[in-house]
C-alpha positions in Angstrom: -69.6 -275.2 -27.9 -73.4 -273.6 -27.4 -73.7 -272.7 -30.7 -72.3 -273.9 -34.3 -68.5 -272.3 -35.1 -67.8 -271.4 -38.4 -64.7 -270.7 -40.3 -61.2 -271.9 -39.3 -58.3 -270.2 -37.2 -55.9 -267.3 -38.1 -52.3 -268.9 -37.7 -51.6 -267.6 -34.1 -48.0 -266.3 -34.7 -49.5 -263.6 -37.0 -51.4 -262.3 -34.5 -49.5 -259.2 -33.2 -52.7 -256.5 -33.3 -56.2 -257.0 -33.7 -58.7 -254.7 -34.6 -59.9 -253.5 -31.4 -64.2 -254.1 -31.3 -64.3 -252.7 -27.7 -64.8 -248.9 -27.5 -63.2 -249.7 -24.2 -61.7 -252.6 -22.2 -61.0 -251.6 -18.6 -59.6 -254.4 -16.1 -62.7 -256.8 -14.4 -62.9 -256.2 -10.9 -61.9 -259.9 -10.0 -60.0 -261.0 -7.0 -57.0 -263.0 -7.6 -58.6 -266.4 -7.4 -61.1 -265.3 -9.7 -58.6 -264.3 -12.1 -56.4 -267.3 -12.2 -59.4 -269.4 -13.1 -60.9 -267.4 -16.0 -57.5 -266.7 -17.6 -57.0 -270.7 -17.1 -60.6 -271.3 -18.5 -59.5 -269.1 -21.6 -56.2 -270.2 -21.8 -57.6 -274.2 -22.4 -60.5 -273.0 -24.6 -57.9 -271.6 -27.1 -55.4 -274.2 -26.4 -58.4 -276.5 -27.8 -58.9 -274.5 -30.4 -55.2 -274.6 -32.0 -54.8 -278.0 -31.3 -58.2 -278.8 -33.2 -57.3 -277.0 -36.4 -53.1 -277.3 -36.6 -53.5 -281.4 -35.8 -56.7 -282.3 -36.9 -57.8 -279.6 -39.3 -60.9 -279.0 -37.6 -61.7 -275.3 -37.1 -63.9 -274.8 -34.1 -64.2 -271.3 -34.3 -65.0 -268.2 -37.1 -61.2 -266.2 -37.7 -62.7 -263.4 -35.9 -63.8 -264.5 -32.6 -60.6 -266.6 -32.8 -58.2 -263.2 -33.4 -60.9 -261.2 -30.4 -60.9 -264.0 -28.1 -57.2 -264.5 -28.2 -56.7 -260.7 -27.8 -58.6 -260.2 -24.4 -56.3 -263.4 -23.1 -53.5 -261.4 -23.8 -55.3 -258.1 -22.1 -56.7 -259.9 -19.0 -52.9 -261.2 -18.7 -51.9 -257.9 -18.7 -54.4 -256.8 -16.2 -53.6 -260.0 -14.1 -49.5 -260.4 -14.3 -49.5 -262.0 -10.7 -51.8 -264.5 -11.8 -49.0 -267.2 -12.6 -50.6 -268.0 -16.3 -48.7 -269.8 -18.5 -47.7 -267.5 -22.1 -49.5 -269.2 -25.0 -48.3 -271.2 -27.6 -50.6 -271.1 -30.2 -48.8 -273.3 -32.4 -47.8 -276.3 -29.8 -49.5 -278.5 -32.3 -48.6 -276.8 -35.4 -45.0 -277.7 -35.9 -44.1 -280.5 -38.0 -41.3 -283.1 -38.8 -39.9 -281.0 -42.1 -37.7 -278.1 -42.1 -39.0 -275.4 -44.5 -36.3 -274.2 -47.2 -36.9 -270.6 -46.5 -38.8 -270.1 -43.2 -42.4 -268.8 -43.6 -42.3 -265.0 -41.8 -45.9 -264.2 -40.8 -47.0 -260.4 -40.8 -48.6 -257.9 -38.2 -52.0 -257.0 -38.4 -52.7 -253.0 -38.3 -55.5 -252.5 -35.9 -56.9 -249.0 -37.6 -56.3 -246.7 -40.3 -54.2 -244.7 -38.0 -51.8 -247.8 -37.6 -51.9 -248.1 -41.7 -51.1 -244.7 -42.2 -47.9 -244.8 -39.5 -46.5 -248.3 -41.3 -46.8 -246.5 -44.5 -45.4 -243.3 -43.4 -41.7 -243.2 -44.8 -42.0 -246.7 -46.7 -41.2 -246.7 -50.9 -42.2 -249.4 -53.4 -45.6 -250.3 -51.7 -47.4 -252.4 -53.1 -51.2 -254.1 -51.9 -52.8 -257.7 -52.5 -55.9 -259.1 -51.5 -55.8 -261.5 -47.8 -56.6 -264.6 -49.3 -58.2 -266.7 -46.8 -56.7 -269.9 -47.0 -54.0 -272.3 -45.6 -50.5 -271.2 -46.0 -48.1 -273.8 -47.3 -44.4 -273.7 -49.4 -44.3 -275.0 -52.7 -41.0 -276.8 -54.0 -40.1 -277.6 -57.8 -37.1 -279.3 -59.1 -36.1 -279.2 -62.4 -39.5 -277.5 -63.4 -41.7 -280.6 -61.5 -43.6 -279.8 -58.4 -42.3 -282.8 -56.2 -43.1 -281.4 -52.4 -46.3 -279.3 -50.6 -45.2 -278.4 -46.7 -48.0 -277.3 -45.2 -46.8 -274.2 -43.0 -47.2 -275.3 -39.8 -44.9 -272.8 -37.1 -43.2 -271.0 -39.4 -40.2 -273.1 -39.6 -41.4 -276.5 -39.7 -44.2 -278.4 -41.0 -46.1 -281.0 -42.2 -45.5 -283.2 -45.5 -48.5 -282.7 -47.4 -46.8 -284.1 -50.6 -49.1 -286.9 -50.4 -52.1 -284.9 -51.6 -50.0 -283.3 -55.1 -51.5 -285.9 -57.9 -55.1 -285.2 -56.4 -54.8 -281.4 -56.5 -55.3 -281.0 -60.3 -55.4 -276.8 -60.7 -51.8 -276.6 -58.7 -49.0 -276.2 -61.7 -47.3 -279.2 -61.6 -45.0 -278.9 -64.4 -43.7 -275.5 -65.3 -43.1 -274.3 -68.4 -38.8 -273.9 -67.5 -37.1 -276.2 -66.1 -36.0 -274.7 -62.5 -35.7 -275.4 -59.0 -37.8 -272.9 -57.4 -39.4 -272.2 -53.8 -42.5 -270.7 -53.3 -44.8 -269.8 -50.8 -48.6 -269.4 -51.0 -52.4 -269.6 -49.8 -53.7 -272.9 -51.2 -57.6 -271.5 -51.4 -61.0 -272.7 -51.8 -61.9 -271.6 -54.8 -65.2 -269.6 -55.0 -66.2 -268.9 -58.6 -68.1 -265.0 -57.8 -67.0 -264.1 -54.3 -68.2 -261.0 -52.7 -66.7 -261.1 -48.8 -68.9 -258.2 -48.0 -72.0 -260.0 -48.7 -70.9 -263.2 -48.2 -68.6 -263.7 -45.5 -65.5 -266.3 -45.7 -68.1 -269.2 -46.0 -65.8 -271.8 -44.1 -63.1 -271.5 -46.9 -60.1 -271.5 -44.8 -62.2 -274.9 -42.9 -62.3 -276.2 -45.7 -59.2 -276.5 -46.9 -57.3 -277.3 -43.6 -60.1 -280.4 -43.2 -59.1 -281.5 -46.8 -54.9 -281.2 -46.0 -55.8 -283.1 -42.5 -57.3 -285.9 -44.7 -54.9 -289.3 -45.1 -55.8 -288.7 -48.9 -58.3 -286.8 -51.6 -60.0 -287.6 -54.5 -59.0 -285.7 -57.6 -63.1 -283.9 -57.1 -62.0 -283.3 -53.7 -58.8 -281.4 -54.5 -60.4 -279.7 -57.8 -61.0 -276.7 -55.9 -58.2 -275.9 -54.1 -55.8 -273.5 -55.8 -52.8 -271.7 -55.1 -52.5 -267.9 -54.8 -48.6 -267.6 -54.4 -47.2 -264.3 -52.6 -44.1 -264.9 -51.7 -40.7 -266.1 -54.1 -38.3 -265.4 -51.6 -35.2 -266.2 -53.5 -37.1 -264.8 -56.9 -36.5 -261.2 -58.7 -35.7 -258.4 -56.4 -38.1 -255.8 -58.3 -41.5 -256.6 -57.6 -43.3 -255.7 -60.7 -40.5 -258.2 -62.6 -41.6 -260.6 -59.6 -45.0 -260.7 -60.5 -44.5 -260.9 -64.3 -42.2 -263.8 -63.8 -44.5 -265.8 -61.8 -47.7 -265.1 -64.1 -45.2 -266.5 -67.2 -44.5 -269.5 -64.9 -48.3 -270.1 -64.3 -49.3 -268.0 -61.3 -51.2 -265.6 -62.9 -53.3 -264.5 -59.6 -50.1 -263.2 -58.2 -50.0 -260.3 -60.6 -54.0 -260.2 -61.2 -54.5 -259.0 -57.9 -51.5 -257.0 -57.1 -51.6 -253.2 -57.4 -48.8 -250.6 -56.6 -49.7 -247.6 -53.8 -47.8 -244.6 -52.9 -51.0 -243.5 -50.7 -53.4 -244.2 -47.9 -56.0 -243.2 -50.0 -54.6 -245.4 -52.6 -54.6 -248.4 -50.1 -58.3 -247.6 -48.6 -59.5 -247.7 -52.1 -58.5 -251.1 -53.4 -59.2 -252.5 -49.7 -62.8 -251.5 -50.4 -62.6 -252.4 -54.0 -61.8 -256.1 -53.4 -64.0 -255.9 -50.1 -67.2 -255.8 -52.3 -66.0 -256.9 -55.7 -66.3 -260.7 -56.9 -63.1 -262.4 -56.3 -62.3 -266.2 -56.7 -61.7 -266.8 -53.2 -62.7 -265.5 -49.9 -60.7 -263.0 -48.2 -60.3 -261.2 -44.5 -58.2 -258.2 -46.1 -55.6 -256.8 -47.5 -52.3 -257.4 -47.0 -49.4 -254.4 -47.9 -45.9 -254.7 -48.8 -42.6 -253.2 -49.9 -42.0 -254.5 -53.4 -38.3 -254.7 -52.3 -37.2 -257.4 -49.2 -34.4 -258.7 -48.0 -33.0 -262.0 -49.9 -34.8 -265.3 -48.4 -31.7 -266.5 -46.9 -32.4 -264.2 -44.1 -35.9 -264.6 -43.4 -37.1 -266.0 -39.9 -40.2 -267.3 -38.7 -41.7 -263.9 -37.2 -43.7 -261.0 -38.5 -41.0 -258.8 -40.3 -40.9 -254.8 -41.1 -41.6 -255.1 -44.7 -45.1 -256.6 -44.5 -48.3 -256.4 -42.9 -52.1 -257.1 -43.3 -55.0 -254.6 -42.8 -58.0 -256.5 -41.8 -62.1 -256.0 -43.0 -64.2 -254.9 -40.6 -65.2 -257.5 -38.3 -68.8 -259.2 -39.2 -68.8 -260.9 -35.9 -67.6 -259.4 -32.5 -67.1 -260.9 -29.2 -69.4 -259.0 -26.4 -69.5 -258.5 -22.7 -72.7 -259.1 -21.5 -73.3 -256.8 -18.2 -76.7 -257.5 -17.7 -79.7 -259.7 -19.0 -82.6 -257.3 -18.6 -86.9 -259.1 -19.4 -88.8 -256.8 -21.5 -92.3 -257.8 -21.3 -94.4 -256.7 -24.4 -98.6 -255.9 -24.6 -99.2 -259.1 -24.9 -96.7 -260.7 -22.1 -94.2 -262.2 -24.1 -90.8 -262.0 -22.8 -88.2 -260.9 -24.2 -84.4 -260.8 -22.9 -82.3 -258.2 -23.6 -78.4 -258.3 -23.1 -77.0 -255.1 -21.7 -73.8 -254.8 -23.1 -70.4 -253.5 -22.7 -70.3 -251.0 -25.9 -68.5 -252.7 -29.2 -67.8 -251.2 -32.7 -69.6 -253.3 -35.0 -69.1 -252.1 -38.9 -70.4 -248.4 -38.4 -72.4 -248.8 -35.2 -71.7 -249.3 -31.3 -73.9 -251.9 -30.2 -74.7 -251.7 -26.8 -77.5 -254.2 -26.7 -78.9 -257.0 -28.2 -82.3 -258.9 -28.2 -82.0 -262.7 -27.3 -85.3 -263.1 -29.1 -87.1 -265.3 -26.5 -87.6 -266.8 -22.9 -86.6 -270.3 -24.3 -84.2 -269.4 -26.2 -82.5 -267.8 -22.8 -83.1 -270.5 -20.9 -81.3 -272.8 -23.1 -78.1 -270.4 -24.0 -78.2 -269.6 -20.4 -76.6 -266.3 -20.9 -75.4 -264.3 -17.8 -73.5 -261.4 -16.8 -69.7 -261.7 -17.3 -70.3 -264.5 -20.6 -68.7 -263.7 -23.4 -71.4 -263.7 -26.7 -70.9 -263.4 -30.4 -73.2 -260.2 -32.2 -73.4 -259.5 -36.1 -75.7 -257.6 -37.6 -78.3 -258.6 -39.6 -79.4 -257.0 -43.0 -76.7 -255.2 -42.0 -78.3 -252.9 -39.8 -79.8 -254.9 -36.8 -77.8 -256.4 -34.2 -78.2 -260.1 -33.3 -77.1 -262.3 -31.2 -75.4 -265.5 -32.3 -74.4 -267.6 -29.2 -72.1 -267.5 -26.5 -68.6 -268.2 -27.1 -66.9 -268.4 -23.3 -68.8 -269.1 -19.8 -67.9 -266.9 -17.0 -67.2 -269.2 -14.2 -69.3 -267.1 -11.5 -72.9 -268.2 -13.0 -75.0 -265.2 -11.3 -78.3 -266.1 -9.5 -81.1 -263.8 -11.7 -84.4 -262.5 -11.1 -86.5 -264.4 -14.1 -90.7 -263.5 -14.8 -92.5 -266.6 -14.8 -93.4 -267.6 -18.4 -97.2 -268.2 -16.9 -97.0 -264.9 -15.1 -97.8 -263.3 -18.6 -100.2 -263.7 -21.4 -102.4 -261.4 -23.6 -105.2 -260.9 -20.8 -102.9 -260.2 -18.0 -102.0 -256.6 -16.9 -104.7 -253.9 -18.3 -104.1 -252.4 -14.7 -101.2 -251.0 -13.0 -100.2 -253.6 -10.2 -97.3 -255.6 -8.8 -95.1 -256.8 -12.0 -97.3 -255.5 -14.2 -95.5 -251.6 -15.2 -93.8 -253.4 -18.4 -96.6 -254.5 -19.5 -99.3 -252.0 -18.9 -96.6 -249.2 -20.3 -96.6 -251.5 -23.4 -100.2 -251.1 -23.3 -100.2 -247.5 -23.5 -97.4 -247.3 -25.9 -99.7 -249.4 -28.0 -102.8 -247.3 -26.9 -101.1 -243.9 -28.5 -99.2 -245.3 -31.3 -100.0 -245.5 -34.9 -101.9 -248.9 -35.1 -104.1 -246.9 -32.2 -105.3 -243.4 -31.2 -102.2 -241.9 -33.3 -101.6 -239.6 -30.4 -98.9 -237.3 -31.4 -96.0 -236.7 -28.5 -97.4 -239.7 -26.6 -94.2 -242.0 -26.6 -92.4 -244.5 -24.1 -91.4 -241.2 -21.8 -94.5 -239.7 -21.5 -96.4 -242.5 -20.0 -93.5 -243.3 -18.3 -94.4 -239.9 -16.6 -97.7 -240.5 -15.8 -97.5 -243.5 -14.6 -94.5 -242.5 -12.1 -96.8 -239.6 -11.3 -99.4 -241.8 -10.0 -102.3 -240.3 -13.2 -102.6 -244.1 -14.7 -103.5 -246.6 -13.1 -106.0 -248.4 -16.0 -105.8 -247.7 -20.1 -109.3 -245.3 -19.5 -107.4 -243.3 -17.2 -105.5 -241.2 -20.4 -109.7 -239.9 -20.8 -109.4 -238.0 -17.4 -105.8 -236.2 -17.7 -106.4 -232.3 -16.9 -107.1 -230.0 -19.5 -103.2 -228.5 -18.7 -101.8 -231.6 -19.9 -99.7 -231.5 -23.3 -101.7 -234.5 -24.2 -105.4 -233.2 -23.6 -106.2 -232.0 -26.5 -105.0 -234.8 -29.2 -107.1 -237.1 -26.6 -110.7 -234.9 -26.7 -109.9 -235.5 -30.3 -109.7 -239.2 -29.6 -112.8 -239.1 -28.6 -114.8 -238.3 -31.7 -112.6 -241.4 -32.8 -114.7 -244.7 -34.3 -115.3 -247.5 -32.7 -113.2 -249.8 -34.7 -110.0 -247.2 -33.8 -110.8 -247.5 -30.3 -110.7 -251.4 -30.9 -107.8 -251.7 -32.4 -106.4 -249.4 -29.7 -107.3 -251.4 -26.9 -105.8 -254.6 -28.4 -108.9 -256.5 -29.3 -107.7 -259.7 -31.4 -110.5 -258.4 -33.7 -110.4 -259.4 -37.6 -108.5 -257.5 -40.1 -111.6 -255.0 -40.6 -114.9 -254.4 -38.6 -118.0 -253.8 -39.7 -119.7 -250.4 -40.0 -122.6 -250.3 -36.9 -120.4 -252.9 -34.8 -120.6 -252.4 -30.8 -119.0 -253.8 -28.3 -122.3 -254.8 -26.6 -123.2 -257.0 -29.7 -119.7 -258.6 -30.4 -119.5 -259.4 -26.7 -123.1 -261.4 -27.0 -121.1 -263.7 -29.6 -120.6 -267.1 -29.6 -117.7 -269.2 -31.1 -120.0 -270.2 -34.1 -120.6 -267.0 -34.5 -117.1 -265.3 -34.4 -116.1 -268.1 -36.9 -118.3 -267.2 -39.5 -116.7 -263.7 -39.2 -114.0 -263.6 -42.8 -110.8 -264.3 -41.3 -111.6 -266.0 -37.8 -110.5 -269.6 -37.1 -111.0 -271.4 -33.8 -107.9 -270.2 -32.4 -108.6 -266.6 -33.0 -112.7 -267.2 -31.8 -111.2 -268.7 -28.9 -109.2 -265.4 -28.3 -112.0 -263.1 -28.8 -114.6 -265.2 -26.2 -111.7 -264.5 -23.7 -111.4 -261.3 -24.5 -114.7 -260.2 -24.3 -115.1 -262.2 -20.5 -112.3 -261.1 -18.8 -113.2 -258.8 -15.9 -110.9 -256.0 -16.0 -111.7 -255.9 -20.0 -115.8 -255.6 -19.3 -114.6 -253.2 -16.9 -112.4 -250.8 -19.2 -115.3 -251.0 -21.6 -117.7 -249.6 -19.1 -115.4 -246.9 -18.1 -115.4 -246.1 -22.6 -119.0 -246.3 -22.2 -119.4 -243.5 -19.1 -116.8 -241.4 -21.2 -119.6 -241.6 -24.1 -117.2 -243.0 -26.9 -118.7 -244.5 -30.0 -119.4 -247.7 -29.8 -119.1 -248.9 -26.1 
C-alpha cells in the first residue's frame, strides 16, 4: 500500500448500507475492457484485505475506507453487470472448523438519519448501545466455568480461540451461578478515557484481531482485552431484565451503556453523547434494537429486522481525484492541488485538496481516476492522506519543472509565468503589502487578462476610472519599508528609518550580516535580490513614479 493503513476491517457480511461520502456517484465512462479490469483490480485489493485480517489478523486498512471501498465495488458492479465479475465473498477466509451454538446474525448499517427514522418508524421497545469497536466472538459457560471463546468468523462457523481463556484475565471466568450459558460479545481493547470524536478508533479493532491471530498471549498481553456482551440469545425475553441479569452475572457494561428510546431525537442524542464522551473502548456508532427478539433457536447468520447500527460520521473518506492541477506561489514553489469529485466530509463538501509539495506528488504519483483518502485536519482543513486504489490508465500530465521556478523568477508577465506573477500581485495588494482594499485574486486576474499588467509597477499607471486608482495614489505616500515588504524583498523583520534602496543595494554580504536577524543564507538572498535585472528594473520604474525611498 502507498501509505500506512490503520485500523482493522468491518466484518463484511454486516455491510448492507454505508454511509454514502459522495454527493454523487454517476457511472465512469469506461469501455467494457476497461471495466472488467478495474472491477478485477478492486475485487483482488479487497479480496487481500479480508483474507489479511479473517486469517492472519492483520488489518490492512482503516474500517472506513474498508466499508467506502467495498461500497463503490458493489456500485461500479452495478454500473458494469456485463462485466462477468465474480460476487464477493468477503468472508472466504473467515469461516472456521467450529459450529457456533446459536449462529451470530450481523446487523444493517443505516446510511442517514432518514434511514434511522424509517427503521424506527412503527418499532416498540427500542433500545440503543454504543458500537463497540472490537472483534466479535461467542462466549460458552458450563456449569458457571467459561470453558470455550469462538471467535465469530462467518456467522456460523469459527475459529477456536479457547486457547487464549487463561491469558485473558478481565473475561469472567467463573460466574457467580452455576449455569450453562451462551453469549455473544465484542472482546475490546480497552481504552481507559476514550473520546472517538477526538481520538479516532486508534487501531483497537487491529489490535485485538492481531492478538486472537497469535498461537498464544501472555497474561499482559491479554490484560486489556475485555468483553462487552450484547447478545444472550437464549436469555430473558424483556430487555431491561436482560441487562440486569447479565450485570448480576458480571457483565456490567451491558447495562452501563444501554439506554431505552421511543424517539429519533432520543437516539440522535445519546449517539452524540457517547460520540464525544470518554468511554472505555473505541467505538464507530451506535447500534439500535428492539428489546424483544425472537428466541436464539431461530437466529441465522444474516442481518435480521430487529437490529441495526447507525454509524459516526466518517473521519476519513475515499476521493475521486479528477484532476491534479500546479499552483505556483510568489516565490515558485509548487504546489499540487487534487480536483476532486465533491464528498461529504463531517459538515463540509470537499471538493479539493492540497498534496502539499512537488516531491511529495511525485512520489504518491497521484492521477486522475486514483482513488485517495481525505480527513480533515483540526477539524476544519482538508488533507490528503494517501492513495488507497491505482487507476489502471496512468494519465500522461503536463508537470512545471521544479528549476523552472524560484523566488527571482517571474516579476514579468511571460510564458508560464501568469501563476506566479498573479501571486505577485495578490501579494503586492494584500495585507502584508499595500493593503489595497478590493484588490483580490479576481481583480488582477482582470487586468492581467485585459492586457494593463504586464510588470508589478504597472498597478502605478491604471487610469484614474479604475476602482483601484484611488487606494493606489494613496499607495504612493506609502514608506519605503511598505513598498519593500510589498515587493517581496527577503528584508529583515524591520528596516531602518532613512533606508533606500540605492544604499541597501550597495551592500555587501558582511554587511547584510551584521544587519539583527540576517544569516548567510538570508545575505545570500538579499545580494540576489538586489542584482537581478528585472528587480533593478522594477525599482527604477518606483523611482520615475517618485515613491519614497527608490
Amino acid at each position: 500500500m502507498p501509505f500506512k493503513l490503520l485500523s482493522g476491517l468491518l466484518f463484511a457480511s454486516t455491510l448492507a448500507c454505508t454511509p454514502t461520502t459522495a454527493l454523487a456517484r454517476p457511472c465512469p465512462d469506461w469501455p467494457p475492457a476497461v471495466a472488467q479490469s478495474e472491477l478485477k483490480q478492486l475485487g483482488e485489493r479487497l479480496a487481500d484485505w479480508d483474507d489479511h485480517y479473517h486469517r492472519l489478523g492483520v488489518a490492512l486498512i482503516s474500517d472506513e475506507l474498508y466499508d467506502q471501498s467495498r461500497a463503490r465495488l458493489q456500485h461500479l458492479q452495478a454500473c458494469f453487470p456485463g462485466t462477468g465479475a465474480p460476487p464477493a465473498d468477503p468472508l472466504g477466509t473467515a469461516t472456521g472448523p467450529l459450529r457456533h451454538p446459536i449462529p451470530h446474525t450481523g446487523l444493517n448499517k443505516l446510511p442517514d438519519e432518514a434511514a434511522v427514522r424509517a427503521w424506527m418508524h412503527g418499532k416498540q421497545d427500542l433500545w440503543v448501545q454504543p458500537k463497540v469497536d472490537g472483534v466479535a466472538a461467542t462466549l460458552v459457560y458450563a456449569k458457571g466455568r467459561l470453558v470455550r471463546l469462538i471467535s465469530r468468523g462467518d456467522g456460523a462457523y469459527g475459529h477456536d480461540w479457547s486457547r487464549h481463556l487463561p491469558a485473558l484475565g478481565a473475561l469472567p471466568h467463573t460466574l457467580p451461578e452455576p449455569l450453562d450459558l451462551i453469549l455473544q460479545g465484542e472482546l475490546f481493547w480497552r481504552l481507559d478515557g476514550h473520546v472517538q470524536a477526538a481520538a479516532g478508533s486508534r487501531n483497537a479493532r487491529g489490535n485485538v484481531a492481531g492478538l486472537m491471530a497469535r498461537k498464544q498471549l501472555t497474561p499482559a498481553q491479554g490484560a486489556v482485552v475485555e468483553l462487552f456482551a450484547w447478545a444472550w440469545p437464549q436469555g430473558p425475553l424483556d430487555q431491561r431484565e436482560r441487562l440486569a441479569r447479565l450485570s448480576a452475572l458480571g457483565f456490567a457494561y451491558s447495562e452501563a451503556f444501554s439506554q431505552p428510546v421511543q424517539t429519533f431525537d432520543q437516539a440522535a442524542h445519546w449517539r452524540q453523547h457517547w460520540y464525544r464522551t470518554p468511554l472505555p473502548f473505541a467505538s464507530d456508532g451506535v447500534v439500535l434494537r428492539q428489546g424483544r427478539r425472537p428466541p436464539g433457536e431461530r437466529w441465522q447468520a444474516r442481518a435480521p429486522y430487529w437490529i441495526a447500527a447507525w454509524k459516526y460520521p466518517f473521519a476519513q473518506v475515499l476521493a475521486e481525484v479528477r484532476r491534479v492541477q500546479f499552483n505556483v506561489g510568489r516565490t515558485g514553489r509548487i504546489t499540487p492541488v487534487l480536483q476532486l469529485a465533491p464528498v461529504q466530509l463531517d459538515d463540509r463538501t470537499v471538493r479539493q485538496v492540497s498534496v502539499g509539495s512537488l516531491s511529495r506528488w511525485q512520489q504518491l504519483d497521484i492521477r486522475p481516476g486514483d482513488q485517495v483518502a481525505i480527513s480533515l485536519a483540526g477539524l476544519t482543513i482538508p488533507r490528503l492522506d494517501g492513495v488507497v486504489h491505482r487507476a489502471l490508465e496512468r494519465r500522461e500530465m503536463e508537470v512545471p519543472a521544479a528549476d523552472a521556478f524560484h523566488p527571482l523568477s517571474c516579476w514579468e508577465l511571460s510564458a508560464g509565468c501568469r501563476q506566479q506573477f498573479l501571486a505577485r500581485l495578490q501579494w503586492l495588494g494584500g495585507k502584508q503589502g499595500l493593503a489595497l482594499p478590493g484588490a483580490g485574486p479576481a481583480s488582477w486576474e482582470r487586468l492581467v487578462d485585459a492586457g494593463q499588467l504586464r510588470t508589478l509597477a504597472d498597478v502605478l499607471e491604471l487610469p484614474a476610472e479604475h476602482p483601484l486608482y484611488p487606494a493606489l495614489e494613496q499607495a504612493r505616500q506609502r514608506p519605503f519599508a511598505t513598498w519593500a515588504r510589498a515587493l517581496g524583498m527577503p528584508a529583515p523583520r524591520t528596516l531602518a528609518a532613512g533606508d533606500t534602496w540605492a544604499a541597501m543595494a550597495a551592500r555587501d554580504a558582511a554587511q547584510w550580516q551584521a544587519e539583527p536577524g540576517v544569516g548567510a543564507h538570508r545575505a545570500g538572498q538579499l545580494l540576489a535580490f538586489f542584482a537581478h535585472p528585472q528587480v533593478q528594473a522594477l525599482a527604477a520604474r518606483l523611482r520615475e513614479h517618485t515613491i519614497e525611498g527608490f
